[in-house]
SEKOLMI-901653 format. One line per field, with one value per residue (C-alpha): residue number from 1; residue in three letters; x, y, z. Coordinates in steps of 0.5 Angstrom, whole numbers, plus 500, padded with zeros to 3 digits. Example, Ala and Ser with C-alpha at 12.3 -4.5 7.8 and 13.67 -1.06 7.14 Angstrom:
BEGIN
seq: 1,2
type: ala,ser
X: 525,527
Y: 491,498
Z: 516,514
This chain:
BEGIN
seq: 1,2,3,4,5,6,7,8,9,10,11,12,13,14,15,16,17,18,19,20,21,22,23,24,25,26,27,28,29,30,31,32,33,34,35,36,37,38,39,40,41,42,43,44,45,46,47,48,49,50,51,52,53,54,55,56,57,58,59,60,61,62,63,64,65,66,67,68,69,70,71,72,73,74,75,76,77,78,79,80,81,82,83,84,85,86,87,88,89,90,91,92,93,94,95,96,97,98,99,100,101,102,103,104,105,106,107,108,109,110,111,112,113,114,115,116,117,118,119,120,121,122,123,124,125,126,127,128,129,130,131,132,133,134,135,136,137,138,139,140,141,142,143,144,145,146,147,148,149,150,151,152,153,154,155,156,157,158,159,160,161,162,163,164,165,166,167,168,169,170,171,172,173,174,175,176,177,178,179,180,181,182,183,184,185,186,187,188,189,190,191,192,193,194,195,196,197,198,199,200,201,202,203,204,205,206,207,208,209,210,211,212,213,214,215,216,217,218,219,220,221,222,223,224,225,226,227,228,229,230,231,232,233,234,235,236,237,238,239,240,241,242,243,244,245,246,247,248,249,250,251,252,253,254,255,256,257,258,259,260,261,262,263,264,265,266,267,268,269,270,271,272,273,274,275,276,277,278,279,280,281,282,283,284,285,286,287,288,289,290,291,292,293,294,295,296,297,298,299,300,301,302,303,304,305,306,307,308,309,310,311,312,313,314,315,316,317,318,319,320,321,322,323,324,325,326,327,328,329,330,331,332,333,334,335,336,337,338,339,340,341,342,343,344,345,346,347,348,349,350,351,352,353,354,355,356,357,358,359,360,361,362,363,364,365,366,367,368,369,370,371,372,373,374,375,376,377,378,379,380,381,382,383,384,385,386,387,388,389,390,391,392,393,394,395,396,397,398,399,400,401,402,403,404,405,406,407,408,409,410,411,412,413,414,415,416,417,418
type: unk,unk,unk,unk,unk,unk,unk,unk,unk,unk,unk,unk,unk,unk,unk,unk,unk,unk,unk,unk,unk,unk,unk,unk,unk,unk,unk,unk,unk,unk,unk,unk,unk,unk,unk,unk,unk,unk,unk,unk,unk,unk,unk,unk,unk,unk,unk,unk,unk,unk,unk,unk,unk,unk,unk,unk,unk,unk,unk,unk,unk,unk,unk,unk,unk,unk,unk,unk,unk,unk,unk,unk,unk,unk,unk,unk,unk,unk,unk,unk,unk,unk,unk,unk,unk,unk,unk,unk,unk,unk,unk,unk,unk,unk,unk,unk,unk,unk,unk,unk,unk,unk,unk,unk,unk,unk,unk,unk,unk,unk,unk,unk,unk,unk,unk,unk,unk,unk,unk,unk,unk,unk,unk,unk,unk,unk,unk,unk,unk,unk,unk,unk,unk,unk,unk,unk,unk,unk,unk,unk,unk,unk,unk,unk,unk,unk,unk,unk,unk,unk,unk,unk,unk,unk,unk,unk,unk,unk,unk,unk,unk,unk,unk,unk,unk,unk,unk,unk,unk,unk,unk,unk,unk,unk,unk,unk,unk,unk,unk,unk,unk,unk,unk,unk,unk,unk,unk,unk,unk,unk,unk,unk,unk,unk,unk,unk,unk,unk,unk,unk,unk,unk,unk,unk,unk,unk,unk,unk,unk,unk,unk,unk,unk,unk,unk,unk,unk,unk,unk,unk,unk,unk,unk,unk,unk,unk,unk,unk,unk,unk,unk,unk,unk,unk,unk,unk,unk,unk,unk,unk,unk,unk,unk,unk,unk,unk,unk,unk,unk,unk,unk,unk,unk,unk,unk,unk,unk,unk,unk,unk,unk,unk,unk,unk,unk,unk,unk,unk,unk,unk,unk,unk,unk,unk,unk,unk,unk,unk,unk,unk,unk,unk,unk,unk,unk,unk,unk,unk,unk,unk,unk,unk,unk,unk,unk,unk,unk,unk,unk,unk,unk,unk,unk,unk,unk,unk,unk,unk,unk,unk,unk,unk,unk,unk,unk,unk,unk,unk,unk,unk,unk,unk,unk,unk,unk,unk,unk,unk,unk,unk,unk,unk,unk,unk,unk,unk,unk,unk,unk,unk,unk,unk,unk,unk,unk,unk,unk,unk,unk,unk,unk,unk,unk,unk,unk,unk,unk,unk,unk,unk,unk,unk,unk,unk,unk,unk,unk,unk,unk,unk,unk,unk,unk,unk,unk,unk,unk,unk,unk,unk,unk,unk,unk,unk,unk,unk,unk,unk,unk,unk,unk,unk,unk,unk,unk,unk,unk,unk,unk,unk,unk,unk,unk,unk,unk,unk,unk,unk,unk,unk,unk,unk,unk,unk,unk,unk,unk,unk
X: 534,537,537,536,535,528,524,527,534,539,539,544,545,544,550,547,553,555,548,547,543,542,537,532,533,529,530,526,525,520,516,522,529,530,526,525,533,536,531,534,540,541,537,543,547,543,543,551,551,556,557,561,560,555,552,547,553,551,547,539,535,529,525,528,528,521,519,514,509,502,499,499,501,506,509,508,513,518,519,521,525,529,530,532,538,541,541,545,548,551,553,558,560,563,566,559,558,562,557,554,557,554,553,559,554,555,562,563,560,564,570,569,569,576,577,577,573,570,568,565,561,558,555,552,549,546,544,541,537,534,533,529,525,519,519,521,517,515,508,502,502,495,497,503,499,495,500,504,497,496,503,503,495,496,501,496,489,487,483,481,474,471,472,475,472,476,471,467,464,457,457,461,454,450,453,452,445,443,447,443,436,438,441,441,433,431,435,431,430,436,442,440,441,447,449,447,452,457,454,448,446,447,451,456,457,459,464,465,466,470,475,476,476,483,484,485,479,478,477,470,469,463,459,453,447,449,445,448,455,452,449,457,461,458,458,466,467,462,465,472,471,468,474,478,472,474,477,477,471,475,482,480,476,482,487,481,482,490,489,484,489,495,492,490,498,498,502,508,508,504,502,495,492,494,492,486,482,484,479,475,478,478,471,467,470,474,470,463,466,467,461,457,452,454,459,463,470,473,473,478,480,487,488,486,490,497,496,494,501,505,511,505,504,510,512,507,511,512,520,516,517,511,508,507,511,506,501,503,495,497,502,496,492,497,496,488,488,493,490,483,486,488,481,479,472,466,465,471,467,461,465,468,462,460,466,466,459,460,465,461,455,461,464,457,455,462,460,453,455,462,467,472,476,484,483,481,488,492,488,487,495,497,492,497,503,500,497,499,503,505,513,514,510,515,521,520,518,524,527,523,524,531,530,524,525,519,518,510,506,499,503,495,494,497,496,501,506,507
Y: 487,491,499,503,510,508,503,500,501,494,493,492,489,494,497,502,504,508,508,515,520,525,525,520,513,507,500,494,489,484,482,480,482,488,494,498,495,498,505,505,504,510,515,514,516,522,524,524,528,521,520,525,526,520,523,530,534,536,533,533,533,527,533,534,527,525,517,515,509,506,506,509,503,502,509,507,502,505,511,505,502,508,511,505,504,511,509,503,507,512,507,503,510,512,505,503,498,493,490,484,480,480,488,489,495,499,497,500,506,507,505,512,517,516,515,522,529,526,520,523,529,524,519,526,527,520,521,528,524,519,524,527,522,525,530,526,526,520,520,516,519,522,525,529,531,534,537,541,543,546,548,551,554,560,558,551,555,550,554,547,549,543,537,531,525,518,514,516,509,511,517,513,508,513,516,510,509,515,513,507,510,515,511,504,503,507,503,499,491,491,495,493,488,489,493,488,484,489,490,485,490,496,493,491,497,500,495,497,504,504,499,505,511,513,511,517,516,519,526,524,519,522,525,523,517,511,509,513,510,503,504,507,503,496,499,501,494,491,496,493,486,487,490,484,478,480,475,469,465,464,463,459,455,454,452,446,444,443,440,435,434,432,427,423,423,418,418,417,425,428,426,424,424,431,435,431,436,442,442,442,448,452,452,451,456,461,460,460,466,470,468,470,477,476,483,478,475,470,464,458,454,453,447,449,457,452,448,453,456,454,453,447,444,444,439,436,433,426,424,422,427,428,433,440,446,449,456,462,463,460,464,470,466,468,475,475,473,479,483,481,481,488,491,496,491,495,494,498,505,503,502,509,512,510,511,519,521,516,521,528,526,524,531,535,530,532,539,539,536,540,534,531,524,522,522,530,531,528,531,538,538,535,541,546,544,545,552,559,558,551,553,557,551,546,549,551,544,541,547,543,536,535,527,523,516,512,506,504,507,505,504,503,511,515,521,518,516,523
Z: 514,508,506,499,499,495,494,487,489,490,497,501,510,514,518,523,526,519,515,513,518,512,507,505,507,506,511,509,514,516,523,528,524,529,527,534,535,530,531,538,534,530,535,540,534,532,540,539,533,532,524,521,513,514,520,521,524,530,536,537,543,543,542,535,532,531,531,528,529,527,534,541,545,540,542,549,547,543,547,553,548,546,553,556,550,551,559,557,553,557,563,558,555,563,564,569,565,560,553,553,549,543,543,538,536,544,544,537,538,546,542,537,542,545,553,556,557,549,552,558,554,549,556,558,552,552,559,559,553,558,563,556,554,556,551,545,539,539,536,532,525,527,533,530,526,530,534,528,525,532,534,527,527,524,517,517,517,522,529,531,533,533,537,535,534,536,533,527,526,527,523,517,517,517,511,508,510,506,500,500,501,496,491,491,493,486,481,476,477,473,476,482,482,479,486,490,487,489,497,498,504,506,512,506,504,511,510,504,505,511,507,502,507,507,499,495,490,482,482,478,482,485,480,477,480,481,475,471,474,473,466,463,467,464,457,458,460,455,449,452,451,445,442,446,442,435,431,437,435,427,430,436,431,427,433,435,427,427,434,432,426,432,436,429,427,434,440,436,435,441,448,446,453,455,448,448,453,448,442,447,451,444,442,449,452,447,441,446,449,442,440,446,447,453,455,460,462,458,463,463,469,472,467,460,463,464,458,453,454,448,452,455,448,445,452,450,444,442,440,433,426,424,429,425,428,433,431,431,434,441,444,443,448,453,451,451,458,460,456,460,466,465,464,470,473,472,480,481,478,483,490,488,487,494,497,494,495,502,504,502,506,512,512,512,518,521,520,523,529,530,529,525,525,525,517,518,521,514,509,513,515,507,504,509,505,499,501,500,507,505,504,510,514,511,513,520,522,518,523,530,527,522,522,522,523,521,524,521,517,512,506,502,503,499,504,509,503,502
């Protein structure tokens, strides 16, 4: 386990007795190295007010600090865990009980609170916090949500006339079914089947469209058919891969030449076995492929990827003298196939269109039937932030949580990162 005060920062072994409780801190910790362990930890400091500059300076109740985690029965747990750490907490603190052995953490913390009415007060803060744990913030990031756009009605903008709907499976596969009927079933022969390539059946697209649910999506992402997306994607992707064939059918012919040339010098200046397939790769596939009306990828397999690499060939050299020095033309095969691997796949425009107009259709449903979903709660409590009242809602509840500890969260919406 390691911490950072961002993401690409040098890590360094955590120490939870002196790890900073003020600003923003990430920890990076794999399944099993002790997370729960290490947030209880810093709980019973936050709940002491323990720390001094590296500490918040002063102490929380449990219903100040918030704790936050991916699923209800993970709360559950959470909330167990933490209340029964404050409890073992305050009895080493009065002398009811000693450490196990390989606590060195309790010991520690103990040790920082002289023996005497210092040590007692910080026994009943931890014990007072046990008794408190009922009242502790300690949510799903949905129910959070919730809570603070409820608590917070009149600087969020959300009344909550609506119902919330735990499962919104049915209405999402609705949506898609629309998407499919309007959409997908009046494309020409052509573009459909290119869109059945994507999602050969509408139950595909549901599965689709609920993998890119909570993705934040291109503003553009929606507009026009989805024809008119097929036809301009494929034609960016094709103008792409035009720009990237120039030139590759001279010079991967050219290459093919002077290897043919290597292997005549004999196994003295080269590994003949090995070179022997190259020709081969340069004109059935590069040269092929430039050569080609076809807007597509360049395709080589793993082999001729791997043995194409300059550093490859020039391994493949013999101890003999007479082998030329390498081509220049080599090394940008590398950089084609990066360059190719860098192309945005006309796919992708496709998914986004369905999953934007999937959405739109979602949230028309929703409003007919007077619901809205978990996702609702993020974006409508994100849209307040960000409102007119966006300032005041940010202060006052830093004002009723000055420490978030963040156990788990969706690290592939970006919504949620924020």
């Amino acid at each position: 386990m390691s911490t950072s005060p961002h993401p690409v920062a040098d890590t360094a072994v955590l120490d939870p007795l002196h790890f900073p409780l003020h600003g923003s801190r990430l920890i990076e910790a794999s399944a099993g190295t002790g997370k729960t362990w290490t947030i209880a930890a810093l709980y019973l400091r936050l709940v002491l007010g323990h720390g001094g500059a590296e500490g918040l300076g002063r102490p929380l109740a449990p219903a100040d600090i918030l704790v936050m985690t991916f699923t209800r029965a993970a709360t559950r747990e959470l909330s167990d865990r933490i209340r029964t750490r404050l409890a073992e907490a305050a009895r080493v603190l009065r002398g009811q009980c000693t450490p196990q052995p390989h606590d060195s953490y309790l010991a520690a913390l103990r040790d920082a609170y002289p023996a005497g009415p210092v040590r007692e007060q910080a026994a009943w803060r931890l014990a007072n916090a046990a008794e408190g744990m009922d009242d502790a913030a300690v949510q799903t990031i949905d129910a959070w949500c919730q809570r603070m756009l409820r608590e917070h009605a009149f600087d969020s903008g959300s009344l909550f006339d609506e119902a919330l709907d735990a499962d919104e499976a049915s209405l999402r596969a609705e949506a898609a079914r629309d998407y499919w009927r309007q959409q997908v079933y009046p494309l020409d022969p052509q573009l459909l089947e290119r869109a059945l390539g994507v999602w050969p059946t509408v139950e595909a697209l549901i599965d689709d469209a609920r993998a890119l649910a909570t993705t934040e999506l291109p503003v553009a992402a929606g507009q026009g058919s989805l024809a008119e997306c097929l036809t301009s994607a494929d034609a960016g992707y094709a103008a792409e891969i035009t720009v990237l064939k120039q030139g590759w059918a001279e010079r991967a012919e050219a290459l093919a030449q002077w290897t043919e040339v290597q292997i005549a010098l004999g196994k003295s200046a080269w590994d003949v076995g090995k070179l022997r397939n190259v020709p081969k790769w340069l004109r059935d596939g590069i040269a092929a492929w430039a050569n080609s009306d076809e807007a597509a990828a360049l395709k080589l397999t793993s082999l001729a990827v791997e043995r194409l690499r300059p550093e490859a060939l020039l391994a493949l050299r013999g101890d003999g003298a007479a082998a030329a020095p390498l081509p220049e033309a080599f090394a940008a095969i590398p950089e084609l196939l990066a360059a190719q691997q860098q192309l945005p796949a006309p796919d992708v425009a496709l998914r986004e269109h369905a999953a934007a107009n999937i959405q739109q259709r979602l949230a028309a449903l929703k409003r007919q039937r007077g619901t809205f979903g978990f996702h609702d709660l993020l974006l409508r409590l994100d849209r307040a932030l960000a409102g007119a009242h966006g300032e005041r809602l940010r202060a006052r509840i830093l004002a009723q949580h000055p420490v978030a500890l963040i156990d788990e969260f969706q690290d592939t919406s970006p919504l949620q990162y924020r």
